[in-house]
N, C-alpha and C positions, 0 to 999 in steps of 0.2 A: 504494500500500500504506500504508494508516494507520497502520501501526504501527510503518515503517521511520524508523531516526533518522538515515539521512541525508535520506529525502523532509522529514521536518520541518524539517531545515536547510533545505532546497531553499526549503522554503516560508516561511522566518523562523519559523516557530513555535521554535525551538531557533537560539539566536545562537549564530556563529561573526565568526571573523577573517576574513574573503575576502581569500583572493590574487588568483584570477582570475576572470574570470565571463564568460563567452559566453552561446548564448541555446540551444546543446547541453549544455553543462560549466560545473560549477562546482569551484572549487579553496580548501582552507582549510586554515587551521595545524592540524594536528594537537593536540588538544588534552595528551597526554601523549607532546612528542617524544623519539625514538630518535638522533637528530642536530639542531644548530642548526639547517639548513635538514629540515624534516620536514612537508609538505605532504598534505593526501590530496583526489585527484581522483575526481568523482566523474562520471559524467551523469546531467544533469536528469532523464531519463526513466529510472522504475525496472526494473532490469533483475538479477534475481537474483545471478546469479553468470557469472562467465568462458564456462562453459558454454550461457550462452541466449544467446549471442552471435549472430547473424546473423552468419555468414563474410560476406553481402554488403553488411553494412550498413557507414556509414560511421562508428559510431562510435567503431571504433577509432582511423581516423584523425584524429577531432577530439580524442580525450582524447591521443593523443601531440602533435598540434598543441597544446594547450594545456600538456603537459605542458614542451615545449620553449620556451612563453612562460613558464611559472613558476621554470624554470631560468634566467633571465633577467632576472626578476625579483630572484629571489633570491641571485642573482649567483653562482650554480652554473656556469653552462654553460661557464663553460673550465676549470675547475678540475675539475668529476666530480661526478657523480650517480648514486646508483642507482634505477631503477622497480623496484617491487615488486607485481605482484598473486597473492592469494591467492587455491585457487580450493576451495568448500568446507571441511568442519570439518579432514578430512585433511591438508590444502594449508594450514592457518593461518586461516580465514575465519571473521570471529566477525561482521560485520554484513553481512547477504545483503541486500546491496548492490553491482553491482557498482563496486571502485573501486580505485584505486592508490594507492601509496606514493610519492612524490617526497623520498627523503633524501640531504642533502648539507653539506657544508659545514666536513665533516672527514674524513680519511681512513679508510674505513671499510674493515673487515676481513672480509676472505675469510668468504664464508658455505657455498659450495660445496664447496670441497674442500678 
């Protein structure tokens, strides 16, 4: 999709910070974070929204594989993180792309109840 601005990170045309990078996922600072650690993962391959997911595919489990090297990274993973994917405009989704939220790095407050 030409006009998706995560495929143009994907492709460098649009610099970012790389956290992580596999050859399914890429992972980047967020450029306006909501916490110190504020990462967003995406995969390579464009994929709308939460919903055009393939239940059989596997790239659910590469973006939490990678999401659990970013927490690692970032020197989250004992201390606490939260994922966050939004799915459409109802759900919070402003770039149909789909991808997550990786934020941590201070103790973040109940969003749920």
């Amino acid at each position: 999709m030409a006009e998706c601005i995560f495929c143009k990170i994907i492709k460098g045309d649009i610099p970012s910070r790389k956290v992580y990078e596999d050859d399914a996922v890429l992972a980047f600072d967020d450029i306006s974070p909501m916490a110190p650690a504020h990462v967003v993962i995406i995969p390579k391959k464009h994929i709308a929204t939460l919903m055009d997911v393939d239940a059989k595919a596997d790239i659910t489990g590469k973006l939490i594989a990678a999401a659990q090297q970013v927490a690692e990274i970032k020197q989250v993973a004992e201390s606490g993180f939260r994922l966050a994917i939004n799915c459409n405009a109802d759900g919070g989704q402003v770039v149909f792309h789909l991808h997550m939220h990786l934020l941590g790095g201070r103790k973040l407050e109940d969003q749920l109840g």
